[in-house]
KOLZA-364739 format. One record per residue (C-alpha): residue number from 1; residue in three letters; chain; x, y, z. Coordinates in steps of 0.2 Angstrom, whole numbers, plus 5000, padded with zeros to 4 digits. Example, Ala and Ser with C-alpha at 12.3 -4.5 7.8 and 13.67 -1.06 7.14 Angstrom:
<recs>
<rec 1 'ala' 'A' <5062 4978 5039>>;
<rec 2 'ser' 'A' <5068 4995 5036>>;
</recs>
This chain:
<recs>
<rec 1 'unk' 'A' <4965 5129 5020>>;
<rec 2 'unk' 'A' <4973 5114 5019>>;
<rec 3 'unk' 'A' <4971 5103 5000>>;
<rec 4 'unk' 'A' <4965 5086 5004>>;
<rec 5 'unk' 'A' <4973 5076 4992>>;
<rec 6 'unk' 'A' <4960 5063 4986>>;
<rec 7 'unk' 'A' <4967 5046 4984>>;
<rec 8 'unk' 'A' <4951 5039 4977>>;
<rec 9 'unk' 'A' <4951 5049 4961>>;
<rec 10 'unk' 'A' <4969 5046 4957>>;
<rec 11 'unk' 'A' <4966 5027 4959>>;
<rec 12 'unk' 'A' <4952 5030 4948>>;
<rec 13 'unk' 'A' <4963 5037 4935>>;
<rec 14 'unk' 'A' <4976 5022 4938>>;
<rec 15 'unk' 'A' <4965 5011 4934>>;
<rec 16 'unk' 'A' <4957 5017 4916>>;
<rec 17 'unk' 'A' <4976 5019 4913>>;
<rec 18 'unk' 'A' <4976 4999 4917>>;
<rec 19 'unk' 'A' <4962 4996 4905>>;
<rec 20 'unk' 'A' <4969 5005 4890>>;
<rec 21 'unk' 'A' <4985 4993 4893>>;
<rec 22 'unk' 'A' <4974 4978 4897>>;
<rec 23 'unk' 'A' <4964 4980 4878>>;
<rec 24 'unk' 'A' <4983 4985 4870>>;
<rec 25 'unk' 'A' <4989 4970 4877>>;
<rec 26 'unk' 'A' <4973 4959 4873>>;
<rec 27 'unk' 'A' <4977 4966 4854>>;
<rec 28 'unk' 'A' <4993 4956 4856>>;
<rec 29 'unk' 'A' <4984 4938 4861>>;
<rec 30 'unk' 'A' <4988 4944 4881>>;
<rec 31 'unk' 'A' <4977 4944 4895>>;
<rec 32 'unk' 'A' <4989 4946 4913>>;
<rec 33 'unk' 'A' <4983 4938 4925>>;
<rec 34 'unk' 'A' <4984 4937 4945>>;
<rec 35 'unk' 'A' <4981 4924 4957>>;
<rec 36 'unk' 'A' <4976 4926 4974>>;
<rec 37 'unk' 'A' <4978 4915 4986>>;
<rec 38 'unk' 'A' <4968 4916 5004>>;
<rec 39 'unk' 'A' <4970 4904 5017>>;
<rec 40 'unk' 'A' <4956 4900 5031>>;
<rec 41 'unk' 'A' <4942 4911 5032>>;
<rec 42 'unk' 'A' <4945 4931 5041>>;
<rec 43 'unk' 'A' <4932 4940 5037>>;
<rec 44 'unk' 'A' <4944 4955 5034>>;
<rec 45 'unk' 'A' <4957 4945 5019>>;
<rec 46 'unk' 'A' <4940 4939 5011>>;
<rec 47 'unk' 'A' <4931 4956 5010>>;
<rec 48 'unk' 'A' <4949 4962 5006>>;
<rec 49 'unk' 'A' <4954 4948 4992>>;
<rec 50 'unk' 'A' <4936 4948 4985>>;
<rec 51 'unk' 'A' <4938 4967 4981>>;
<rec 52 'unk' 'A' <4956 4964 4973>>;
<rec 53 'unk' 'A' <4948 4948 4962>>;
<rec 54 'unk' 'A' <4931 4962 4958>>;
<rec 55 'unk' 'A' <4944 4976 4951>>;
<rec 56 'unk' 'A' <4954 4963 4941>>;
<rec 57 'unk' 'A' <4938 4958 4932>>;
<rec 58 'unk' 'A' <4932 4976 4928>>;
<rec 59 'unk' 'A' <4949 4981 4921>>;
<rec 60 'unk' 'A' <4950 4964 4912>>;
<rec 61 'unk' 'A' <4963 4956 4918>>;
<rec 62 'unk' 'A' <4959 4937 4921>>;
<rec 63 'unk' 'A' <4960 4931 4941>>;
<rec 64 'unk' 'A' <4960 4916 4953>>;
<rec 65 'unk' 'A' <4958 4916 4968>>;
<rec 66 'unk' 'A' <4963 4899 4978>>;
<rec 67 'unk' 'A' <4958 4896 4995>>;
<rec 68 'unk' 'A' <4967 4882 5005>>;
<rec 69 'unk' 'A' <4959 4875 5022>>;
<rec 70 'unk' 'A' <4967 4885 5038>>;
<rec 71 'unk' 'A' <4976 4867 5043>>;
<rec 72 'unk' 'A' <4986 4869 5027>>;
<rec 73 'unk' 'A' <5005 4867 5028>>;
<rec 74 'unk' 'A' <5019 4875 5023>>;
<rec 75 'unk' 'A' <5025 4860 5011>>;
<rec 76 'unk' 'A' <5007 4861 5004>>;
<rec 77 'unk' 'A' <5009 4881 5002>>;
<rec 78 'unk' 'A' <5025 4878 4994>>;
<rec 79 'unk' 'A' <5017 4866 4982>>;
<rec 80 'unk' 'A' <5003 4879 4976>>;
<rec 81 'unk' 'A' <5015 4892 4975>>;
<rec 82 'unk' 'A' <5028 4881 4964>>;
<rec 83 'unk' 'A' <5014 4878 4952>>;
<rec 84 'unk' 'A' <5009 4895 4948>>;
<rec 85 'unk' 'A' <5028 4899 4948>>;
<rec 86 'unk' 'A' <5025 4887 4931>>;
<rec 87 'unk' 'A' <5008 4893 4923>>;
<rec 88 'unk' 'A' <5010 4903 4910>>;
<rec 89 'unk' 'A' <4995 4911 4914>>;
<rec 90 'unk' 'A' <4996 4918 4929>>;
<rec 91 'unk' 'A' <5006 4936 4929>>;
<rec 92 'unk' 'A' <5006 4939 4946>>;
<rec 93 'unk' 'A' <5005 4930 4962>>;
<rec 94 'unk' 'A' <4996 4937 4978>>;
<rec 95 'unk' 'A' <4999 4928 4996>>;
<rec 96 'unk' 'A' <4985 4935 5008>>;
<rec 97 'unk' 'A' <4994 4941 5023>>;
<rec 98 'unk' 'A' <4992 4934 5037>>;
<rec 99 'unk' 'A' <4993 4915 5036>>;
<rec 100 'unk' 'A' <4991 4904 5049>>;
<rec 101 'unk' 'A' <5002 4902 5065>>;
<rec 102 'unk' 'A' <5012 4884 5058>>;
<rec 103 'unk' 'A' <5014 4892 5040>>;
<rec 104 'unk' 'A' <5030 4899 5037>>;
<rec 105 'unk' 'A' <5027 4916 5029>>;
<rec 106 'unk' 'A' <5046 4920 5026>>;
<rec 107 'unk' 'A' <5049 4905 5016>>;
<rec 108 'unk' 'A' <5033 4905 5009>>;
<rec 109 'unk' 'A' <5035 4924 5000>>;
<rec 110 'unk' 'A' <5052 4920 4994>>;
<rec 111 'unk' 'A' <5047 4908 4986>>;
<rec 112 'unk' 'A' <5037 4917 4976>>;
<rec 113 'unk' 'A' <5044 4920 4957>>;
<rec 114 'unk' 'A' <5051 4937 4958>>;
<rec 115 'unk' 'A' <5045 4941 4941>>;
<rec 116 'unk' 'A' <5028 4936 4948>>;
<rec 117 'unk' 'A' <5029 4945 4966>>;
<rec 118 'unk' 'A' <5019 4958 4963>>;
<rec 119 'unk' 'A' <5017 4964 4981>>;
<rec 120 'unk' 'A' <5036 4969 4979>>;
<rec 121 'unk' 'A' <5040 4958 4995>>;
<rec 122 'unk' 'A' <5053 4947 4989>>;
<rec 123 'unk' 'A' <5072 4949 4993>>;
<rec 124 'unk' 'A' <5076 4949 4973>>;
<rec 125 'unk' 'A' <5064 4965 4972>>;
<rec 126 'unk' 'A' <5070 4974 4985>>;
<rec 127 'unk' 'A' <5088 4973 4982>>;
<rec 128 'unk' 'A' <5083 4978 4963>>;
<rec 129 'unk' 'A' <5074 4992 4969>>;
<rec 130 'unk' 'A' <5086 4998 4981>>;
<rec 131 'unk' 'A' <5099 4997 4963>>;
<rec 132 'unk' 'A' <5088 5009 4954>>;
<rec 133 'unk' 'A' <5084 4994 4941>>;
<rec 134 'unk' 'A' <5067 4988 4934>>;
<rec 135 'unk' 'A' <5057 4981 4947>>;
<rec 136 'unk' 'A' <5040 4976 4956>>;
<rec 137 'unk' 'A' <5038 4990 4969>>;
<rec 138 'unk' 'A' <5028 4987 4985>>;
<rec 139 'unk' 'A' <5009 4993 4981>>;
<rec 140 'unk' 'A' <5006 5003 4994>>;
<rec 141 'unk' 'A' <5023 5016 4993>>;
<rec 142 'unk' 'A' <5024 5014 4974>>;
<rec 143 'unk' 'A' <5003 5022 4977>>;
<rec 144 'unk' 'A' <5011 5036 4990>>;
<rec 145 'unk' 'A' <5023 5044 4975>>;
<rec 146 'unk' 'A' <5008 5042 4962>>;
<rec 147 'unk' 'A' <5000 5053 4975>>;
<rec 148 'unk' 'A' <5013 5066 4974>>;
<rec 149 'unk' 'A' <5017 5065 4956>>;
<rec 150 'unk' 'A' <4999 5065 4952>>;
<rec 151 'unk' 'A' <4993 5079 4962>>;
<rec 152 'unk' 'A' <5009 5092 4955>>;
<rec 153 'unk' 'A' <5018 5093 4974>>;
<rec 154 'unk' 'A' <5036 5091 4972>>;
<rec 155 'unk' 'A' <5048 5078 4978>>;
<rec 156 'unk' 'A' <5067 5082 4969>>;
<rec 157 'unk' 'A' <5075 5093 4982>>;
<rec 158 'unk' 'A' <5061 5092 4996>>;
<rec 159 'unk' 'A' <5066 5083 5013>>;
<rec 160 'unk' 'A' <5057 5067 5017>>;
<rec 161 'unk' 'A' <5054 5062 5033>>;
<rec 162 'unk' 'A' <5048 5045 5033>>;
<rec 163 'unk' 'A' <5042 5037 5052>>;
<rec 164 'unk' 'A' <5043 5019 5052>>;
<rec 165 'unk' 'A' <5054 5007 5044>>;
<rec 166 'unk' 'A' <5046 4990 5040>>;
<rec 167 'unk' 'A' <5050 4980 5025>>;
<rec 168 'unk' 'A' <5032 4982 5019>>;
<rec 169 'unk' 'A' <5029 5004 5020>>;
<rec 170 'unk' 'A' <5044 5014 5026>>;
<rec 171 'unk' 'A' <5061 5007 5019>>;
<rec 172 'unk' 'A' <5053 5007 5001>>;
<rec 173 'unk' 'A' <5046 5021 5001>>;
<rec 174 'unk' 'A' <5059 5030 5007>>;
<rec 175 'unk' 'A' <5071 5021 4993>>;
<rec 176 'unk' 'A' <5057 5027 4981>>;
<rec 177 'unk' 'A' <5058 5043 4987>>;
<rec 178 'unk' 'A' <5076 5044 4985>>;
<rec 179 'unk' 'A' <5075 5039 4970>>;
<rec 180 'unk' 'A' <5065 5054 4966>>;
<rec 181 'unk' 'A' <5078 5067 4970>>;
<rec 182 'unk' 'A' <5070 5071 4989>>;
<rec 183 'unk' 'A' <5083 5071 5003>>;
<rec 184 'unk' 'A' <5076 5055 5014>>;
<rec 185 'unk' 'A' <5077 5052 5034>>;
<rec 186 'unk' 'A' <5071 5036 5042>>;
<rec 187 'unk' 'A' <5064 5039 5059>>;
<rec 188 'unk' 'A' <5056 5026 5071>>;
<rec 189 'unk' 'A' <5048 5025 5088>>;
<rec 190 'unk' 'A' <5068 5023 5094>>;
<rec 191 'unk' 'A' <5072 5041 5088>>;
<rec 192 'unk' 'A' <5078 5054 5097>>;
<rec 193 'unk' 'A' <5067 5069 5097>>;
<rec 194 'unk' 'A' <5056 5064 5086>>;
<rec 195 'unk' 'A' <5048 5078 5084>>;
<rec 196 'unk' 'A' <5061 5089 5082>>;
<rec 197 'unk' 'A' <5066 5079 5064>>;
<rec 198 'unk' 'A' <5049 5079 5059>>;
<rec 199 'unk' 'A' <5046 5098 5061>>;
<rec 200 'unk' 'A' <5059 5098 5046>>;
<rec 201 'unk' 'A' <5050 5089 5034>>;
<rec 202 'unk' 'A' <5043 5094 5020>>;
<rec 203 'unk' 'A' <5034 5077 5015>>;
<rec 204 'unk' 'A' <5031 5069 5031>>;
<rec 205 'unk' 'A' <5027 5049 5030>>;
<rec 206 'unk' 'A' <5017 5041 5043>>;
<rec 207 'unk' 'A' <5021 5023 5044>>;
<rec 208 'unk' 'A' <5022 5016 5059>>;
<rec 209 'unk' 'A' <5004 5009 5065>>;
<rec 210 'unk' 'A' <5002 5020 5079>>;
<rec 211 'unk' 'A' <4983 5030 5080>>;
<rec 212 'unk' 'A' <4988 5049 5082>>;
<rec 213 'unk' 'A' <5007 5044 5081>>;
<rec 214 'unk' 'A' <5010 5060 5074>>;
<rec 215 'unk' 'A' <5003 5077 5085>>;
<rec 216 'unk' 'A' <5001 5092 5077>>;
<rec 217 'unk' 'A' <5015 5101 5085>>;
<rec 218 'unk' 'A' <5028 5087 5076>>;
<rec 219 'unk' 'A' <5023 5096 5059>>;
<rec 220 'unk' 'A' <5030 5110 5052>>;
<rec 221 'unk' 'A' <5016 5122 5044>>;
<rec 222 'unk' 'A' <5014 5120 5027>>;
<rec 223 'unk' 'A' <5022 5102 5026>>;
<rec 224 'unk' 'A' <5013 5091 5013>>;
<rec 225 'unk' 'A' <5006 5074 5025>>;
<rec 226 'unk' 'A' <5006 5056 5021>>;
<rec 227 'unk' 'A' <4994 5046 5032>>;
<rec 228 'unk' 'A' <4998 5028 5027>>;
<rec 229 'unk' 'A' <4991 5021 5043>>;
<rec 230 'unk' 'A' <4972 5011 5042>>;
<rec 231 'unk' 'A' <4970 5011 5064>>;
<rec 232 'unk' 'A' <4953 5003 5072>>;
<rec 233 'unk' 'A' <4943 5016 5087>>;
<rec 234 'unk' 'A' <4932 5003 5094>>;
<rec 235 'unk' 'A' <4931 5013 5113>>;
<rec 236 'unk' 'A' <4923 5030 5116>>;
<rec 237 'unk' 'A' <4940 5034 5124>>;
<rec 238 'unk' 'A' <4949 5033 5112>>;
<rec 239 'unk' 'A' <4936 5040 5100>>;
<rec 240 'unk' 'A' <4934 5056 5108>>;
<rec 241 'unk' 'A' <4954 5055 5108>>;
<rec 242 'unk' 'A' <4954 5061 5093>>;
<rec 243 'unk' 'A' <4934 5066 5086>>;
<rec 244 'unk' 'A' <4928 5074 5100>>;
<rec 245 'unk' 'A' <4917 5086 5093>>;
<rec 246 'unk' 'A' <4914 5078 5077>>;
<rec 247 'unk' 'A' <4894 5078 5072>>;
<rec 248 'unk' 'A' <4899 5066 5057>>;
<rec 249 'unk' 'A' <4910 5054 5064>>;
<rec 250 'unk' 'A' <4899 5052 5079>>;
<rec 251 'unk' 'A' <4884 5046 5068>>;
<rec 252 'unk' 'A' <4894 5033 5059>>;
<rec 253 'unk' 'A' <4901 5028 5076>>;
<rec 254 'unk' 'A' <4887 5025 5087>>;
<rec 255 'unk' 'A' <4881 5015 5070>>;
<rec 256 'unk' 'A' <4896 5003 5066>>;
<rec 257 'unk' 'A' <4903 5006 5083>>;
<rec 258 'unk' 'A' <4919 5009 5078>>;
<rec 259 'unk' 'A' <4929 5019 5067>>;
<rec 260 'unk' 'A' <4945 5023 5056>>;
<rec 261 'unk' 'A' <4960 5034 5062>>;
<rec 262 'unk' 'A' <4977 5036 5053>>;
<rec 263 'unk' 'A' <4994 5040 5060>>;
<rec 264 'unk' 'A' <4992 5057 5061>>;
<rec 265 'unk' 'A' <4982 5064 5073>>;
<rec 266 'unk' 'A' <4967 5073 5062>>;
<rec 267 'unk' 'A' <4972 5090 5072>>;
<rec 268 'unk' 'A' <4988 5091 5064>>;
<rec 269 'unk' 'A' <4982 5090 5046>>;
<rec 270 'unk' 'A' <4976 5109 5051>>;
<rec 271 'unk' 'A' <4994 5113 5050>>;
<rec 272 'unk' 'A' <4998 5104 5033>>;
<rec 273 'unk' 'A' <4998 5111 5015>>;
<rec 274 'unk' 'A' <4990 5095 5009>>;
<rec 275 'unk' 'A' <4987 5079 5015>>;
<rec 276 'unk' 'A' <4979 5062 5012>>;
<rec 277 'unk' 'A' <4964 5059 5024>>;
<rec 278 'unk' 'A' <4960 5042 5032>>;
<rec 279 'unk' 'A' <4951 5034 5023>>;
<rec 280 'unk' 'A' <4951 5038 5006>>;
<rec 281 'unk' 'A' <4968 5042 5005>>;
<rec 282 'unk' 'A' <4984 5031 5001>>;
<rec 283 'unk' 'A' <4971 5015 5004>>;
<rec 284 'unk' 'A' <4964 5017 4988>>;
<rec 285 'unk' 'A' <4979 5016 4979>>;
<rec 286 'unk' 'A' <4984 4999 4984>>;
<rec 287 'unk' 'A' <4973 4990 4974>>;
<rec 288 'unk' 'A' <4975 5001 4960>>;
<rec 289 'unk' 'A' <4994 4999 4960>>;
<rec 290 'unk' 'A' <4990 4981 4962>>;
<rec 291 'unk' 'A' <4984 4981 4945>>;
<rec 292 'unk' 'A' <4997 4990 4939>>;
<rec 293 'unk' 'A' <5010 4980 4943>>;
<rec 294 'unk' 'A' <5000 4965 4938>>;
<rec 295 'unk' 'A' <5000 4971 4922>>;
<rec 296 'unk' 'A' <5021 4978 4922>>;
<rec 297 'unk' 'A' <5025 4960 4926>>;
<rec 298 'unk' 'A' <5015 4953 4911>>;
<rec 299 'unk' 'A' <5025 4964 4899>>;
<rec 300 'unk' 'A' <5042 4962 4910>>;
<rec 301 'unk' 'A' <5041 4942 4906>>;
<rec 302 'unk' 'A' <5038 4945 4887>>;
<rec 303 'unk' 'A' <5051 4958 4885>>;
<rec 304 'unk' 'A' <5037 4972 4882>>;
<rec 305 'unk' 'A' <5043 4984 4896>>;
</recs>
């Protein structure tokens, strides 16, 4: 039987970590804080960005959240962001992604303070993490290793595959991993046989925000699966695609109509050893890591890390 690795109770367990550090820290006259700036009004990045400002008040940490008009431009965005660049206050800065069509988003996130860029986007971060030195690792991979290292399943020596290469999910990660001893391949929807790397992979990353990318015959039995993709079912088709059968899921369907599906095709977790389920699996580790690295920043910018 398959372990189902259960990302909510290892966020959990980030996150008291994050309030023992917040009350050590407010020992020291120190109270990190995050600003979160959301543009227009989608109701996904409100319900997302309301969640983030929520956790830092339960852990302690002080937030704000700014909200500019929709018709905001990217001078004006360059302004906000310049100015918490300067306060002293504010740890870490969070940009809402996506922002409007005439905002440019490139510009916009390097201009970020890279001791502030808490999301780990910004070129400075990258490259350091790619180094090996200190730096602000993206949320979401730096929440896939806790996963592993938290759960007891080992990476030094284990081949990676990971299966997509944005800037965001797979080229960190896979640096991350690296970093960690495992022997990494980078696969995408261009790669040849796809299936025929994957079958060797004994941590097998799912990145690349396709529902069901990854059939169950693409896994090797036993392998430990990451399912970092969050994909929307909103047609019966492509519900009984892959929940045909499914009492549970058909309830809370015909209910929301619609439903949630990873990258990995909820048949080939049969043939895993463990693997994080969608949802409740890497996604809670986001936020979580989010205020973790709020926190790292705050003690990086006073010499404490």
């Amino acid at each position: 039987m398959p372990r189902v690795l259960d990302g909510a109770t290892i966020a959990a367990a980030i996150k008291q970590e994050v309030t023992e550090e917040v009350r050590a820290l407010a020992a020291q006259g120190i109270r990190p804080g995050l600003a979160a700036v959301l543009v227009g009004h989608v109701p996904a990045s409100e319900i997302y960005v309301r969640s983030k400002v929520q956790t830092c008040a339960e852990l302690g940490l002080f937030s704000e959240l700014i909200t500019p008009p929709d018709t905001v431009t990217t001078e004006e965005m360059l302004d906000i962001v310049a100015a918490l660049n300067d306060r002293d206050d504010i740890d870490g800065i969070l940009i809402q992604l996506p922002l409007p069509k005439q905002v440019d988003t490139k510009a916009l996130l390097d201009a970020v303070s890279p001791s502030k860029d808490v999301d780990g986007f910004h070129p400075v971060n990258a490259g350091r993490l790619q180094a090996g030195r200190p730096a602000l690792a993206p949320c979401t991979p730096a929440g896939v290793i806790e996963i592993l290292k938290r759960s007891n399943l080992p990476i030094s020596g284990q081949h990676a595959v990971v299966v997509g290469r944005s800037d965001i999910v797979g080229k960190p990660v896979a640096m991350l991993l690296l970093h960690q001893n495992a022997t990494v391949t980078i696969c995408h929807s261009k790669t040849r046989d796809l299936g025929a790397v994957t079958r060797e992979a004994d941590i097998l990353v799912a990145a690349i925000g396709r529902p069901g990318f990854i059939e169950p015959e693409m896994v090797k039995a036993g392998a430990t699966l990451i399912d970092v993709g969050i994909n929307r079912l909103t047609t019966r088709e492509e519900f009984d695609r892959f929940f045909a059968g499914d009492a549970k899921r058909e309830a809370a369907f015909a209910k929301r109509g619609s439903t949630i599906v990873g990258d990995v095709h909820p048949k080939a977790f049969e043939r895993a050893g463990a693997y994080t389920p969608v949802p409740g699996g890497v996604g809670p580790l986001t936020i979580a890591m989010l205020m973790s690295n709020t926190v790292r920043a705050a003690k990086m910018r006073r010499g404490l890390d």
